[in-house]
C-alpha positions as CSV (number, residue, x, y, z in Angstrom):
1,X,-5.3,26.6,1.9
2,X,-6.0,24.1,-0.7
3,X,-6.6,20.0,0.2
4,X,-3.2,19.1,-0.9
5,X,-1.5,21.5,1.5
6,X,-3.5,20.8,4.2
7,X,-2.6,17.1,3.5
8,X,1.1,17.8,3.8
9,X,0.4,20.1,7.2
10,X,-1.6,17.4,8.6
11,X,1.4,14.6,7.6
12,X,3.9,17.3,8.6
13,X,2.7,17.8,12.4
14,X,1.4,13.9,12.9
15,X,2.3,10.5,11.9
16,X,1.6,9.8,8.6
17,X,-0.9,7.5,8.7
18,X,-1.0,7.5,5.5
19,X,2.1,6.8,3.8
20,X,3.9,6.0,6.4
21,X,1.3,3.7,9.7
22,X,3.6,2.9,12.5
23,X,2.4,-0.5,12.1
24,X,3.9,-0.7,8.7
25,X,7.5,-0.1,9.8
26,X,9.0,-3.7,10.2
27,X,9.7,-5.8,7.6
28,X,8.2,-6.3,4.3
29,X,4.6,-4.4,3.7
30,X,1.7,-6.6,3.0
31,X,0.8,-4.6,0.2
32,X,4.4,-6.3,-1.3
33,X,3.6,-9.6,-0.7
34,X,0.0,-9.0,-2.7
35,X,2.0,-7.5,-5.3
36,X,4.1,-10.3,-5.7
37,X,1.7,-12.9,-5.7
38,X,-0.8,-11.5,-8.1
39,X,-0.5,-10.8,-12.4
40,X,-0.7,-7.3,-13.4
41,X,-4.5,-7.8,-14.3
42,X,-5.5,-9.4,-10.7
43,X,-3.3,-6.5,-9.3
44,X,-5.1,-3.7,-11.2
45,X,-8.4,-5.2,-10.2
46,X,-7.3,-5.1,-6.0
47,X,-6.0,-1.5,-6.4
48,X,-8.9,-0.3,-8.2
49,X,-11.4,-2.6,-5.6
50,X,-9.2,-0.6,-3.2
51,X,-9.8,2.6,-4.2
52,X,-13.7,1.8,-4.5
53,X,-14.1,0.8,-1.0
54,X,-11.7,3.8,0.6
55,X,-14.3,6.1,-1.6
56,X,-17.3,4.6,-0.4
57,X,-16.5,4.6,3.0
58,X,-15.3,8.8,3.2
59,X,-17.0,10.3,6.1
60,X,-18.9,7.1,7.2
61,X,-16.2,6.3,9.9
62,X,-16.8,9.5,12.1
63,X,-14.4,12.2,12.3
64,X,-12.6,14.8,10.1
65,X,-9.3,13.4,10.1
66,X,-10.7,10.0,8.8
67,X,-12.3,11.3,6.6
68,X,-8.6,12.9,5.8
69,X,-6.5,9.6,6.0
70,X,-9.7,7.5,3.8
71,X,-9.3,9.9,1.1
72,X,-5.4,10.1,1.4
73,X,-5.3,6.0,1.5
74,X,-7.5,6.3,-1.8
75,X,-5.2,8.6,-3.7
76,X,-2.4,6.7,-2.3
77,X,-3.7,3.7,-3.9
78,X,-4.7,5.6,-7.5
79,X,-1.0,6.2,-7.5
80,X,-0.2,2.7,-7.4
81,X,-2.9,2.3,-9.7
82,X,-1.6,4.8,-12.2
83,X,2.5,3.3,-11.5
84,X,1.0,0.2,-12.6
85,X,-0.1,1.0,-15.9
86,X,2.8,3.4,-16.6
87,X,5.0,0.8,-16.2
88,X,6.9,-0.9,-18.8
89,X,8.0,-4.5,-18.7
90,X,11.8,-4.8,-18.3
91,X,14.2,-7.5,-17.1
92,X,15.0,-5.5,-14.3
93,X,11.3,-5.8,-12.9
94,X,10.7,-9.2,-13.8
95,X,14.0,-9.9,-11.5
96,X,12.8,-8.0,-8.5
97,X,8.7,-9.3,-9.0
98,X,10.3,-12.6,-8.7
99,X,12.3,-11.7,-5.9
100,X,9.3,-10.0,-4.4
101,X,7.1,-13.3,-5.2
102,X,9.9,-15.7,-3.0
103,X,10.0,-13.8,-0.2
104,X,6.2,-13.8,-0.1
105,X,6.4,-17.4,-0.7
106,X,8.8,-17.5,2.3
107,X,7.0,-15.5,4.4
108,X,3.6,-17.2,3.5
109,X,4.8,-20.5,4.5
110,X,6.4,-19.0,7.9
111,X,9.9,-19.3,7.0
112,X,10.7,-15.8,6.7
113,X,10.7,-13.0,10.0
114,X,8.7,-10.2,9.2
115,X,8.7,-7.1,12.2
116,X,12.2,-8.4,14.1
117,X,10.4,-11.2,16.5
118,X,10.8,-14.6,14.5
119,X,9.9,-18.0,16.5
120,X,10.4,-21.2,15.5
């Protein structure tokens, strides 16, 4: 059984901590408002910051299956990585970074509800 499939098993039979942490189920992902708040140079230098410390942490937390998610988290990263400087500059992107960038605005400055339980 190679990594990759043992990967999907592991995602297949548990939560996918991965892709997919419960705790990243409601609302907007931080990860988004980042995105939205940072050029495409200061957002290539978080991802690949990222990806250094998920690497230098592999196998320092404990178990197997951290050692799993850290190296899943770091590949899941190097693909945001690589969708980054694949991408092309179109209108369409520039509208929906700048959409990204108000709602981070919003939720930044506590005006927007982020996981379903908003107070005022």
């Amino acid at each position: 059984m190679t990594t990759n499939e043992h990967l999907t098993d592991c995602q297949d039979s548990e939560q996918d901590l991965v892709n997919s942490p419960p705790h990243y189920t409601k609302g907007i992902e931080t990860i988004e408002i980042i995105r939205a708040k940072l050029t495409d140079q200061e957002f290539k230098g978080y991802l690949k910051g990222t990806i250094m410390k998920y690497n230098t942490r592999i196998g320092l937390k404990g178990s197997k299956q951290d050692e799993i998610n850290d190296a899943g988290k770091m590949r899941w990263y190097a693909q945001r990585l690589e969708d980054l400087l694949s991408e092309s500059v179109s209108i369409e992107s520039n509208e929906r970074h700048q959409a990204l960038d108000d709602v981070a605005d919003e939720i930044l400055n506590g005006k927007y509800c982020v996981g379903g339980t908003c107070e005022d």
